[in-house]
Structures are given as structure tokens and as C-alpha cells.
N, C-alpha and C positions, 0 to 999 in steps of 0.2 A: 510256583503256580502263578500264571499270569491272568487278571482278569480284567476283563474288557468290556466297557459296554458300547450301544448301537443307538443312534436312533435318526429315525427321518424326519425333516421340520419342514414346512411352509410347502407349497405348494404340489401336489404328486408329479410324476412324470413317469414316461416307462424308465427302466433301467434298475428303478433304486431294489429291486431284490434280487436283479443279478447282481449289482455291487456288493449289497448286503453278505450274497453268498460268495462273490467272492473275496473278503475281506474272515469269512467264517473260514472258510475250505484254505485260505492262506496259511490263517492262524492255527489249524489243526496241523495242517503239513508242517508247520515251523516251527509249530512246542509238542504237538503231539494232546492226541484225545486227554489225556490224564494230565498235560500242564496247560492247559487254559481252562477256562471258565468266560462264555460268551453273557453276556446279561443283554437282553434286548427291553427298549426302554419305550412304553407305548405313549404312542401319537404326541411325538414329537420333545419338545421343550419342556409341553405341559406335565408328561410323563418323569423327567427326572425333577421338577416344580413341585410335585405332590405325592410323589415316590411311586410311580407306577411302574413298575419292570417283572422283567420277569428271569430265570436259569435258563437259558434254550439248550437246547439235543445239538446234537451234530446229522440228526435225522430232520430237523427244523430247517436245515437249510439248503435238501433237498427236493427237487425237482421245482424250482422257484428260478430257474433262468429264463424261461419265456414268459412268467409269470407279470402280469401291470399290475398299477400298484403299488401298497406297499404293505409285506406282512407285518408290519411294526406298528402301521397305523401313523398319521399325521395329523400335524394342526398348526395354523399362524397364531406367533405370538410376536406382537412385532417387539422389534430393536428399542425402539423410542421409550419401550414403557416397561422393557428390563429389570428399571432402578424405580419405577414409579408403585410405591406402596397405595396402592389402591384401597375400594372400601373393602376389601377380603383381608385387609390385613397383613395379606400376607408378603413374605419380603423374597421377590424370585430370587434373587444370587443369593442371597442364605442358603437359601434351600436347595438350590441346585448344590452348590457347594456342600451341604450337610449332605446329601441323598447320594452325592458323588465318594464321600466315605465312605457312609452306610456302607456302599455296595463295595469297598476297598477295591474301587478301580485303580489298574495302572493306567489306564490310557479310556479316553471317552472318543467315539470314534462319528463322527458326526456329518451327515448326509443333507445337504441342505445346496439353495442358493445364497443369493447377497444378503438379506437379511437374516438368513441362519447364520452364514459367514460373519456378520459384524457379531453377531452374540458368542460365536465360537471363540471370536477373537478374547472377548471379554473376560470369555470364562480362563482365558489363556492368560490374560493379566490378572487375572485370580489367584493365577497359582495352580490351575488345574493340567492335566497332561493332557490335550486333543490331535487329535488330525482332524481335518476335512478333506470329503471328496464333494467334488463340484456339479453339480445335478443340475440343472433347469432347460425346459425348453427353448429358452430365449437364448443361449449361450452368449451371456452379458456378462459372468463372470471374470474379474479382471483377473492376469496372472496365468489363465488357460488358452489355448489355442481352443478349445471343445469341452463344452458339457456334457455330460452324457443327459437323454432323454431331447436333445435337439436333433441328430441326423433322423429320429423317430418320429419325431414331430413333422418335420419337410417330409417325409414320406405319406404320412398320413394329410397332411396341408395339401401339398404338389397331385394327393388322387386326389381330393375335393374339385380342383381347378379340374384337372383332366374329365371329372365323371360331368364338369359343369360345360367344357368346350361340347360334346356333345349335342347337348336339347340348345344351345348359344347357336351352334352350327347350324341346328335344325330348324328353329324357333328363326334365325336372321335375330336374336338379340343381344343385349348389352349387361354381361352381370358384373357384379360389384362381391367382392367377395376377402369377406372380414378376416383377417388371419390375424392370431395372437400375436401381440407386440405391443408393450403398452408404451414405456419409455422407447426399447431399442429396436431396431425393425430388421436383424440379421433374420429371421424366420419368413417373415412374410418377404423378403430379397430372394432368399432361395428358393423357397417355393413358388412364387412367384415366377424365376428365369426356368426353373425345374418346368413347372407347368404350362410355360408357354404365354402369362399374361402380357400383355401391350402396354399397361399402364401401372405402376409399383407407386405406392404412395408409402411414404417412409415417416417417421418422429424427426428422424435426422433430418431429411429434407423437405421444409413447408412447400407445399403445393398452392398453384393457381386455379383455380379450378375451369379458368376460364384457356390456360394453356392443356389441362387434360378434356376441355370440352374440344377445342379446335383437333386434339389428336384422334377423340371420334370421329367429327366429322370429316377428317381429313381419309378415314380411313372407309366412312362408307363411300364417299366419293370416288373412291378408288375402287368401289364395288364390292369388301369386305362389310356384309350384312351384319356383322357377328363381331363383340367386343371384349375381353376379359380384362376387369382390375383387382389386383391383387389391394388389399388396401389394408395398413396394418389396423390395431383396433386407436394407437396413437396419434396415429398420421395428424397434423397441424397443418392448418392454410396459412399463408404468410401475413395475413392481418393478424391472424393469432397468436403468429412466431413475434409480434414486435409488439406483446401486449405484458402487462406487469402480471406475476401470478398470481395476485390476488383475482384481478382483471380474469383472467386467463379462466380462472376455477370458478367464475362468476358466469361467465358466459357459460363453457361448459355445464352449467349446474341449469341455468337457465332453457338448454336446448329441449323441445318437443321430444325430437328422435330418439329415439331407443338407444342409439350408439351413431360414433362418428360415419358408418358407411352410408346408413339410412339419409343424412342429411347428403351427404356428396350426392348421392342418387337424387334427391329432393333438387338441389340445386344444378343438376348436370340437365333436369327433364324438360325445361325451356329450354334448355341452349344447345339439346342435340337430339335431331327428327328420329330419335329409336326409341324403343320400348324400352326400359330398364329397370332390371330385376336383381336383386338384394340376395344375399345367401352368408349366413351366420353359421358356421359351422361349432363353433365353439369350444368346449370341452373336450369332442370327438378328437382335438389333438392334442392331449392329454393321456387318452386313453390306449387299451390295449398292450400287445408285445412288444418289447422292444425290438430293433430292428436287427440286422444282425452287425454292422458296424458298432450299435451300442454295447451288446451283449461281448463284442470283445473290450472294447475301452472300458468296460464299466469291470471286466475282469482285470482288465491291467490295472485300472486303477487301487481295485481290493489287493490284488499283488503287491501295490506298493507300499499299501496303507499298513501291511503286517511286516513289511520290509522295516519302513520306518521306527514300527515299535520295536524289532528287535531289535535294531538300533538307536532307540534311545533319540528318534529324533521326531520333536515334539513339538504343538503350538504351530504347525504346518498344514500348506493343502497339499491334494497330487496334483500336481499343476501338465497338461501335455503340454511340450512346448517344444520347436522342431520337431514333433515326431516324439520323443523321450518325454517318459516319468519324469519329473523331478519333485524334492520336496520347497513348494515357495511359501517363508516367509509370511503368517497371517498379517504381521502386522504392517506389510509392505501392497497389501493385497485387500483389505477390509474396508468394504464401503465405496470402492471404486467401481465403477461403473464400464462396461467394455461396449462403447455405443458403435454404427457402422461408421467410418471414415465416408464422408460424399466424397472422396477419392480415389473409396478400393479399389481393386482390381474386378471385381465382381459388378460393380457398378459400371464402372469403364466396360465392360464388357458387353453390358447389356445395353446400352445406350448407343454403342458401336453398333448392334443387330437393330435397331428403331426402338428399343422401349421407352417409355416415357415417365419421368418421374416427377412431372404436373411442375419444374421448376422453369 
């Protein structure tokens, strides 16, 4: 009898209860109903921390592929404070580790981004048997070609832009439009060339704001009324790329504006004759079904995840890469960061058709 357990950590995304099922539906095909035992481990970390789980069905795992979300329930508990006995006392890798017997798992099957990823790893130099599959909308994952819960995000991103070029067209104005990315800006890149923006403002790449003010006005000049910036929610101006981070998180801390779009807007409204208007879509890409390139990757990936247990191969993620599963290496993989190259081929591309990435 093989037992397994499940859990989603940090941040939600669509996908994770396709994954979920398919990593369930794997493991029934591969031992069969009567030799596993699924243990699903609620909201997150905190749940194998304080023993919260639960016995699932094999009926638990259906009709949950177009489902957002996550039936398991989620929570952040960051990396940093893992090993830090707080005033609860309590001591998390103890307990993860004691609750990880309790429940006589073979394997902990673990659904997360970078910060579940570093903790996964941990539990892996524990001594514990894990897999990870690779979840986040930013697809900053190192080790992957694709997260699952990112081509779902661009989709829901990319209609924001489009439902925005509309009243932009109508109106003759200028929006500025917030797309998730805090450190890495592959989301707000694709959606962005997806939806047709003029102007990409990236983490990767500090912007001028006085070079994406001239690309407005260059463009009403040319009798384009109508403007769209994709702008991630990280995006840095180049005074700010050459600041210390204490600096850095000072200033930031210091700003008026709600977030970084509002001030680019503040500061683009002297320097170019249009009206300009702000749109925070926020969470909305987060939400909902996944799409349906995720809902296969997110099955391939539970395919692999129950491959590997049969085989005994442990302390790994599903990693895509060319195209192909493979199992990579946590400890080769943890804590790295998959930022855009300002050389990609995507960038190249879009800068080839005029877009502007304020450098």
C-alpha cells in the first residue's frame, strides 16, 4: 500500500486541481484503488505544521479539472522563517517531519512556486521523499520551460488589454495597465505583445520615463489618439535600478501612489498632451479556469509525478524542458530565479514591430 500525500502552498493559480487530479487519477491507474491511500493536506505548509489533512476518495478528485483554485486550500509561509521558532513555540521542520510519519507517507507531493520550492527542497535534506510540480503565474520557476497557471494568466491579462483598447480607441486615450510581475516581467511581456501594448515596462528592464513619454507623443503626432502600457507591477526607472536596496525599499515605502503604475501615470501627465487612465486589474489574473494548454500540462505533469514515485525517484520537480517531462534535481533548482533575458527572442521581436520598453 502506497501512501501519499498532497498539498498546495503560497500563492493560488488556476491549474493546481487539475494537477492535483492528475497526480490522483495517475496514482489510482498505477497501484490501483485498493494500493494507495491519497492524504490531501490543508492550506498549504501550515497544514502538514499542525497536522491538518485529511483520507480523500477517488470521487474527490473528480470533476475538479476546469475547477480555480484550490480544493486543498492554501497559505504563505515563507522560507526565511522555516527554522525560526517563533513566539508559538512551535518548531515547523519538527513537525512537518513528525506529521510526515504520523501519516506514513511514501512520498509528499508538493505544489507550489519558489518559495514552496525552497522549503520542499529542505524537507528533502531532511530526509523526507518529495516531488514538486511547478505552479505559478509568473513562470519564474528555474529548471522549467512553463509553469502551469502562467499561459492562464496571459489569457486572462491579454483580455484585460483588449476589453481596454476599446473605450482607449473610443475615448482618444492613454491607459496604463498593471499586470502582475513583481520581481520577473515574463507575464506582463506576453501579454502585453498578446494584447497589442506600445509600451512594456519590465523589472528586467529600467525604464525612462521621459523615453516612454516621447513614444506617446511620437505617436499622437502621427495621429494615433489612443495609447496602451502594459506595465508590470515591478517595473523600475533607471534612477532606481542604480540605487542601494535599502535605498530602493525606502523610496518605495515613501511613494504617495497606491502602486508603481499610478506614479508612471502621475509623472507621464506633464510630459504628454492626453488624458491618461490607470487600470489595476489585479487578482482577476489569478482567478478562474484554467485554460486549456494548462489543463494539459498540468496533466502531464501529475503523470509524471506518479511515474516518479513508482520509480523511486525522489527530492525532484516535473521540470518541461524541450517539450519533455523530466525529473530535475531540487537541489540544482531551489531558490533560483527564471528572470526575462533583455535579449529574448520575444523581446527582439516586439521591438522589431515598434514597441517600446521605456529603455
Amino acid at each position: 500500500m502506497k501512501r501519499i500525500g498532497i498539498l498546495t502552498s503560497g500563492g493560488d493559480c488556476q491549474g493546481l486541481n487539475a494537477s492535483i487530479r492528475g497526480v490522483a487519477k495517475s496514482l489510482y491507474e498505477e497501484f490501483g484503488e485498493d494500493g494507495v491511500e491519497i492524504y490531501g493536506i490543508k492550506d498549504g505548509y501550515k497544514g502538514l505544521i499542525f497536522g491538518e489533512y485529511m483520507k480523500m476518495k477517488s470521487s474527490d478528485f473528480s470533476g475538479i479539472l476546469t475547477l480555480g483554485g484550490t480544493i486543498l486550500g492554501t497559505s504563505r509561509q515563507p522560507f526565511k522563517l522555516m527554522r525560526v521558532i517563533d513566539e508559538t513555540a512551535v518548531d515547523k521542520v519538527k513537525n512537518m517531519k513528525a506529521n510526515y510519519k504520523k501519516m506514513k507517507l511514501d512520498c509528499l507531493v508538493i505544489l507550489g512556486g519558489n518559495g514552496t520550492q525552497k522549503t520542499a527542497n529542505l524537507l528533502r535534506e531532511e530526509g523526507l521523499n518529495v516531488v514538486h510540480l511547478p505552479k505559478t503565474i509568473d513562470n519564474d520557476v528555474w529548471g522549467t520551460d512553463m509553469t502551469f497557471g502562467f499561459h492562464s494568466s496571459v489569457e486572462i491579462a491579454t483580455n484585460v488589454i483588449d476589453c481596454i483598447h476599446t473605450t482607449a480607441t473610443s475615448h482618444g486615450r492613454i491607459f496604463a495597465v498593471e499586470i502582475m510581475g513583481h520581481k520577473v516581467g515574463w507575464l506582463p511581456l506576453y501579454a502585453g505583445i498578446a494584447g497589442g501594448a506600445d509600451v512594456i515596462l519590465l523589472p528586467e528592464i529600467p525604464y525612462d520615463i521621459k523615453k516612454v513619454a516621447k513614444t506617446l507623443n511620437d505617436r499622437i503626432e502621427k495621429g494615433k489618439k489612443f495609447s496602451i502600457l502594459a506595465v508590470a507591477e515591478g517595473a523600475i526607472s533607471k534612477e532606481e535600478a542604480k540605487m542601494k536596496k535599502k535605498d530602493f525599499k525606502a523610496a518605495r515605502a515613501a511613494m504617495t501612489e497606491p502602486s508603481i503604475v499610478y506614479r508612471i501615470a502621475d509623472e507621464l501627465k506633464p510630459l504628454v498632451d492626453n488624458e491618461i487612465r490607470v487600470c489595476v486589474p489585479g487578482h482577476f489574473q489569478r482567478g478562474g479556469s484554467p485554460c486549456a494548454y494548462d489543463r494539459v500540462l498540468c496533466t502531464r505533469f501529475g503523470a509524471a509525478a506518479a511515474k516518479f514515485i513508482r520509480e523511486g525517484k525522489f527530492g525532484v520537480m516535473t521540470g518541461l524542458v524541450n517539450g519533455e517531462i523530466v525529473p530535475v534535481p531540487l537541489e540544482d533548482v531551489a531558490g533560483k530565479l527564471k528572470t526575462v533575458p533583455v535579449d529574448c527572442e520575444e523581446i527582439r521581436a516586439a521591438r522589431e514591430i515598434g514597441v517600446t520598453f521605456g529603455d
